[in-house]
C-alpha positions as CSV (number, residue, x, y, z in Angstrom):
1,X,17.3,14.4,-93.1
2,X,18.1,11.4,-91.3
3,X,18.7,8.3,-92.8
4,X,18.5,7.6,-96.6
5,X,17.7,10.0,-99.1
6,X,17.4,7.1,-101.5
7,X,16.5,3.2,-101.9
8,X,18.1,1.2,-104.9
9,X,15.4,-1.2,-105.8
10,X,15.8,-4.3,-107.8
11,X,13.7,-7.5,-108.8
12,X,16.4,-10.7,-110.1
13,X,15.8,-13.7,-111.0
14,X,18.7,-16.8,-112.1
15,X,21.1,-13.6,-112.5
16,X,23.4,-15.0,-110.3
17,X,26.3,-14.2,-111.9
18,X,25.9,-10.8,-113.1
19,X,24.5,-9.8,-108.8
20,X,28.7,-8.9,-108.1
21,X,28.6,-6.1,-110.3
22,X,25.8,-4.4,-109.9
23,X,26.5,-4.2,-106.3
24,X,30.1,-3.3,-106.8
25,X,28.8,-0.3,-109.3
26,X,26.7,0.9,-106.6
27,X,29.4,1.0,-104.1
28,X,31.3,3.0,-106.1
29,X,28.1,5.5,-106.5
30,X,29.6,9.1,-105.4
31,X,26.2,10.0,-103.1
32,X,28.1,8.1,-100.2
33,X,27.1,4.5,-98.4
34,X,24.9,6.4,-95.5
35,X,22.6,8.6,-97.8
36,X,21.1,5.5,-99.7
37,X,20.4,1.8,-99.3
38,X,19.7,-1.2,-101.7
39,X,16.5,-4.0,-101.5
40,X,17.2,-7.3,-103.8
41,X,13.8,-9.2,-104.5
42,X,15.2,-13.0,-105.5
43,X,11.6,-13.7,-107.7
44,X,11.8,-17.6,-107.0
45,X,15.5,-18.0,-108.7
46,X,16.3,-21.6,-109.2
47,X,20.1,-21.1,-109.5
48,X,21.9,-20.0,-106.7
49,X,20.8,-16.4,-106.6
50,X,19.6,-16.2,-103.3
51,X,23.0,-17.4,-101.5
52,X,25.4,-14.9,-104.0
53,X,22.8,-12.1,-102.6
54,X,23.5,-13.3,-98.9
55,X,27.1,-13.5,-99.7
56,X,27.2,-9.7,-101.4
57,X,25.0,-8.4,-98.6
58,X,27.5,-9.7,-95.8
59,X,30.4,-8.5,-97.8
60,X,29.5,-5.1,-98.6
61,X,29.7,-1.4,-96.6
62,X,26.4,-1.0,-97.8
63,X,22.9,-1.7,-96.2
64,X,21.8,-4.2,-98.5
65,X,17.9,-6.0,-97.2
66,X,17.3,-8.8,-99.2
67,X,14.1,-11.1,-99.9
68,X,13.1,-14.1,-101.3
69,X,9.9,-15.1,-103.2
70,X,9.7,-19.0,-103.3
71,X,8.3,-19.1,-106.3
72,X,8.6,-16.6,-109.5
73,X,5.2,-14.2,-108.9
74,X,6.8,-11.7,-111.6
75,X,8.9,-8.4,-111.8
76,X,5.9,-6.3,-110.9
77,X,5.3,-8.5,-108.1
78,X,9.0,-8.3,-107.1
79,X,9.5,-4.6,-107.6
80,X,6.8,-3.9,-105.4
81,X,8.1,-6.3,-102.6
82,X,10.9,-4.0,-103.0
83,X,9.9,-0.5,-102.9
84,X,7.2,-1.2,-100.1
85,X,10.8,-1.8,-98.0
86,X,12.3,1.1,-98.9
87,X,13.4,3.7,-95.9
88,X,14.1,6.7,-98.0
89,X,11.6,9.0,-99.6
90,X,13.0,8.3,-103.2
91,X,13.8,5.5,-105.1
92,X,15.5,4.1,-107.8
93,X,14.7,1.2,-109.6
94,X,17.5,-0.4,-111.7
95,X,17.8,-4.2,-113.4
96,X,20.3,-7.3,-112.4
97,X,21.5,-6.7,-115.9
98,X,22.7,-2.9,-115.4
99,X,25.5,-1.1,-115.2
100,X,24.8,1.9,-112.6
101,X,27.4,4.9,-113.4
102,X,29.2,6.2,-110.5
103,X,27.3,9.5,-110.4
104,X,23.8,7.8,-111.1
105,X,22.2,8.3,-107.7
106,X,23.6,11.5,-107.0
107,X,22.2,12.9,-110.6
108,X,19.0,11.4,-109.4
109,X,18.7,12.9,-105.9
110,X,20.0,16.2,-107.4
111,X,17.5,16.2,-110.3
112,X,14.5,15.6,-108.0
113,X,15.1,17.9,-105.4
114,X,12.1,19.8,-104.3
115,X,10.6,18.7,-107.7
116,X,7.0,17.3,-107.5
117,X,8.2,14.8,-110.2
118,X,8.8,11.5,-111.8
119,X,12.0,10.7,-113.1
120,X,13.2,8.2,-116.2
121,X,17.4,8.3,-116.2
122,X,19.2,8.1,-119.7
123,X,20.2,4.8,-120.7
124,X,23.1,3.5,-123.4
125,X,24.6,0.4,-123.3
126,X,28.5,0.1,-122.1
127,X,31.7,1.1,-124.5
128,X,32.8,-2.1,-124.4
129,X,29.9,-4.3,-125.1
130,X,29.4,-2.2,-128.8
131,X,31.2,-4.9,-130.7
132,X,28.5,-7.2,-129.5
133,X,25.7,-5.6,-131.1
134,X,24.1,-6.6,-134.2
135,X,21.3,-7.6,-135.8
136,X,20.0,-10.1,-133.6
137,X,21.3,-8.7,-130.0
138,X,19.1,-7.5,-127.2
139,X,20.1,-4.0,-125.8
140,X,18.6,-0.9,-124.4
141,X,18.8,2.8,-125.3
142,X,16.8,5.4,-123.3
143,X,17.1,9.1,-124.4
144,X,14.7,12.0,-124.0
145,X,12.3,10.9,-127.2
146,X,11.4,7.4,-125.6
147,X,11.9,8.2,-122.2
148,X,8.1,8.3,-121.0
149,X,7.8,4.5,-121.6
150,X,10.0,4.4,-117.5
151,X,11.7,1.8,-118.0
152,X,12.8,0.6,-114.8
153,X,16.3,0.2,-115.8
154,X,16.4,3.4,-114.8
155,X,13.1,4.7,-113.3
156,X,13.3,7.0,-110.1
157,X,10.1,8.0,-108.3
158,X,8.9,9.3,-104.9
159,X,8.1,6.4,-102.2
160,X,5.0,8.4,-101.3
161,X,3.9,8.3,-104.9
162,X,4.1,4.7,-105.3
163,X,2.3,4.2,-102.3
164,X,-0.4,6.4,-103.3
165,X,-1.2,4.4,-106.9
166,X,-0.3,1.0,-104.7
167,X,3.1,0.6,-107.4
168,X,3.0,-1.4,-109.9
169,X,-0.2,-4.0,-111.7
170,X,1.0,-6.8,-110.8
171,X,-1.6,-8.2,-113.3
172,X,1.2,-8.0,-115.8
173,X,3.2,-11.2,-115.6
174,X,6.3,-10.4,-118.1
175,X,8.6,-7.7,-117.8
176,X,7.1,-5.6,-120.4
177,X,4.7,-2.8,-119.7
178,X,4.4,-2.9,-116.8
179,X,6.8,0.0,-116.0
180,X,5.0,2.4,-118.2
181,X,1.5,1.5,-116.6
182,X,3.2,2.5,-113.4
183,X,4.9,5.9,-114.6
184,X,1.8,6.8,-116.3
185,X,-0.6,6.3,-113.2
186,X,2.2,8.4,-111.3
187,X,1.9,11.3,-113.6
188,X,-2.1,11.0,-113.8
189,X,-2.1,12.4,-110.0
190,X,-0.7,15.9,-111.1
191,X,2.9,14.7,-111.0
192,X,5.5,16.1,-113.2
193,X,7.9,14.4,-115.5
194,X,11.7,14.8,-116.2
195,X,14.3,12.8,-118.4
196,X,17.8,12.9,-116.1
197,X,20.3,12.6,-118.6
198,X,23.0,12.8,-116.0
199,X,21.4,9.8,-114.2
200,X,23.2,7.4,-116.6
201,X,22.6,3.7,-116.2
202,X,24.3,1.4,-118.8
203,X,22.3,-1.9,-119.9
204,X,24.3,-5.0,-121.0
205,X,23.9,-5.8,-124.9
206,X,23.2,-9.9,-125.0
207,X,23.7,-11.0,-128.7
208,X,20.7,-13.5,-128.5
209,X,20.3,-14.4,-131.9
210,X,17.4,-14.3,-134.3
211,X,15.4,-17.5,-132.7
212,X,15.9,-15.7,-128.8
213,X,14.1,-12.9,-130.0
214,X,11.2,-14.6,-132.1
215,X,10.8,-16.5,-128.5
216,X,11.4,-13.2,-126.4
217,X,8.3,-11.4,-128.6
218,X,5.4,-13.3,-126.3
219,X,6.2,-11.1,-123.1
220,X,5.7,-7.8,-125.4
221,X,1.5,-9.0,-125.9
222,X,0.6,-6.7,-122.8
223,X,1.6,-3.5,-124.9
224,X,-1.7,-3.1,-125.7
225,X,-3.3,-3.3,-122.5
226,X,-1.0,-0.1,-121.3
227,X,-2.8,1.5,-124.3
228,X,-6.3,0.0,-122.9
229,X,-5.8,1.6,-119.4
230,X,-4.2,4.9,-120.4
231,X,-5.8,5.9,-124.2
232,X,-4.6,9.7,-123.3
233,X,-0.8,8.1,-123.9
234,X,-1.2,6.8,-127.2
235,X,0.1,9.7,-129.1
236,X,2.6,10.2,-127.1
237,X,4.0,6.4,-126.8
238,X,2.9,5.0,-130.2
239,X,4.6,5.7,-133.2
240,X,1.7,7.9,-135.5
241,X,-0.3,7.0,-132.1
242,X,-0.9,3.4,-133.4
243,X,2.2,1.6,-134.3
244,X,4.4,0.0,-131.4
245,X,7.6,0.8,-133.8
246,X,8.5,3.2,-136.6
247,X,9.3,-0.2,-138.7
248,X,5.8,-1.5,-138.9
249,X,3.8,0.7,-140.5
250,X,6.4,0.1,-143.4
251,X,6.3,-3.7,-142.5
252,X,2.8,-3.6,-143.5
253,X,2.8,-1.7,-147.0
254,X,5.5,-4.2,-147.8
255,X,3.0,-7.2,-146.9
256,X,0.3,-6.0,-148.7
257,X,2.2,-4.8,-152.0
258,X,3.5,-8.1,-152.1
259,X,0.0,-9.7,-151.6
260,X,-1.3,-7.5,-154.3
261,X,1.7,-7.9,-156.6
262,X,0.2,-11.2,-158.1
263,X,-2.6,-8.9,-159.7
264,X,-0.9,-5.5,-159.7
265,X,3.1,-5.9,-160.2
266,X,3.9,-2.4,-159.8
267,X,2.3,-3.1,-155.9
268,X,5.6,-4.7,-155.1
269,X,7.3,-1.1,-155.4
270,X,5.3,-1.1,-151.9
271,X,8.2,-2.9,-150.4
272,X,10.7,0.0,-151.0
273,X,10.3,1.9,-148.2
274,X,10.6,-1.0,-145.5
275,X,13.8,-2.2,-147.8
276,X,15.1,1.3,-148.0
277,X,14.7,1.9,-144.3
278,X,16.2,-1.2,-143.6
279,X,19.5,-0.4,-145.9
280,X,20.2,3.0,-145.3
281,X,18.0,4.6,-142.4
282,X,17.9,2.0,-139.8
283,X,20.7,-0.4,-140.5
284,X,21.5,-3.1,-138.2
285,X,24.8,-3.5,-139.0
286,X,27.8,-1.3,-140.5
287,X,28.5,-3.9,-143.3
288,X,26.7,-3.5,-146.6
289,X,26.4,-7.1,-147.3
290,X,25.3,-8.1,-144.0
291,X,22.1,-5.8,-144.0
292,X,21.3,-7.5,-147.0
293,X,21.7,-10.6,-145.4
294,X,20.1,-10.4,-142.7
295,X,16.9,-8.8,-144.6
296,X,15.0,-11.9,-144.1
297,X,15.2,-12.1,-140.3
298,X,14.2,-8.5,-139.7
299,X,11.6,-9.0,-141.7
300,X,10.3,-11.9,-140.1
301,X,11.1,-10.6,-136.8
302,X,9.2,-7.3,-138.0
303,X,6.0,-9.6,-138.5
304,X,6.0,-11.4,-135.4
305,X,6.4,-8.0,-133.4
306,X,3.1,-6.9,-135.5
307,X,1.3,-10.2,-135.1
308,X,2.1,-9.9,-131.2
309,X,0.7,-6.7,-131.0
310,X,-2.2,-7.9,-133.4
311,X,-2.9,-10.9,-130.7
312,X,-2.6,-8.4,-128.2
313,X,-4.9,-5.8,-129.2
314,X,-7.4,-8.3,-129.5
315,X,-7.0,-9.5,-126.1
316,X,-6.9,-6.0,-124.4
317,X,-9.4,-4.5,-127.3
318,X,-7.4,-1.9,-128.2
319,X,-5.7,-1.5,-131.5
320,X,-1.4,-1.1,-131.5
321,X,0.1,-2.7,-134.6
């Protein structure tokens, strides 16, 4: 065909400084400058976003459209300003805070040719950011077990079927959920799913520390409401279709053996699993002592998740713990 075969979409906001690389990663993408083309959304950035994007898009070999929301209406909001630019018949959404892998596009136009499908790309974070995670750091893995959330670090789907659900609910404010409301509305008009693991996107590891992260758990409270709208996903998304993470079921016995404990002390031998876990399944950290350390901000950062999913559920009436 003429023209594109793909459009890189991507919704940024005050990520000014991280806007060079992504750009240079995707003109290094091996697909070739002519058979794809990139849309920035600036989502009402306060910092000087919107003159680095000028600057890049001047600059580069590729066709780079950008656009500017005055004010912050959201990454759904910003997304969809995006895609409904697009020239190409695919696209591909990816992150200011990703690393795009040289053969990412092409694995992604490869892997959805003459496929009536929706894609999700593997994601890992970069070789060289491993010594910065820990127990506290913010990172993103996609593989083919947690794939069908779509994250749009990494998310490639057919213009025509984004038009036809009108992209993504905008309703949802944060950047959390609303990617998965979007892939699973896709797939609920007879459209196919694949996991790409050739697609290969990399997502920065930011070591944001234990209060970041307490702060960070307010934009998760929508979880529920993907739940709400699509109840034939819970099983498939929700660890023992109710619990938002393998942790918290644990997380719980551990609260309630040591509320019981006072009247029944063998009920604090409920806390062995979550402690156990914590230790030896799921550490967060290679040195011994530290996971004992740091036992007292995972579980308080355990709780909050659960009491964020608690507040949501009510809100959305629809139970995820």
């Amino acid at each position: 065909m003429d023209g594109p075969v793909i459009t890189v979409c991507v919704s940024t906001r005050n990520r000014a400084g991280l806007l060079p690389q992504l750009v240079a990663r995707l003109e290094a993408q091996t697909i070739g400058a002519d058979s794809f083309e990139v849309v920035i959304v600036d989502d009402g950035s306060t910092d000087d976003t919107w003159q680095v994007l000028q600057d890049l898009a001047a600059a580069s070999p590729l066709t780079i459209r950008t656009h500017r929301n005055e004010s912050s209406q959201g990454p759904a909001a910003g997304r969809n300003r995006a895609w409904r630019d697009a020239g190409a018949p695919l696209c591909a959404f990816t992150d200011d805070d990703c690393i795009p892998t040289p053969g990412w596009l092409e694995a992604a136009v490869s892997g959805l040719s003459g496929r009536n499908a929706a894609a999700a790309g593997r994601i890992m974070w970069p070789p060289y950011d491993e010594q910065l995670l820990g127990p506290f750091s913010r990172s993103l893995a996609v593989s083919k077990g947690n794939a069908r959330w779509g994250a749009t670090a990494n998310l490639i789907v057919q213009t025509e079927h984004l038009r036809r659900v009108d992209g993504f609910d905008e309703s949802f404010r944060f950047p959390a959920g609303e990617d998965t409301d979007l892939l699973l509305r896709i797939l609920e008009t007879d459209v196919d799913f694949a996991f790409l693991t050739d697609a290969l996107v990399y997502h920065r590891v930011e070591p944001a520390g234990l209060r970041a992260l307490l702060r960070d758990q307010r934009r998760w409270a929508d979880i529920p409401a993907v739940i709400a709208k699509h109840p034939g996903a819970r099983r498939a998304l929700l660890y023992r279709g109710y619990y938002w993470r393998e942790a918290h079921p644990r997380t719980l016995l551990l609260v309630a053996g040591l509320l019981a404990s006072p009247i029944t002390p063998l009920a604090s031998l409920l806390a062995v699993p979550w402690v156990h876990d914590r230790l030896c399944h799921d550490p967060v950290t290679d040195s011994r002592t530290e996971r004992v350390m740091v036992l007292p901000g995972r579980l308080v950062l355990d709780l909050v998740e659960i009491a964020t999913m608690v507040r949501g559920s009510i809100k959305h009436k629809t139970l995820v713990l």
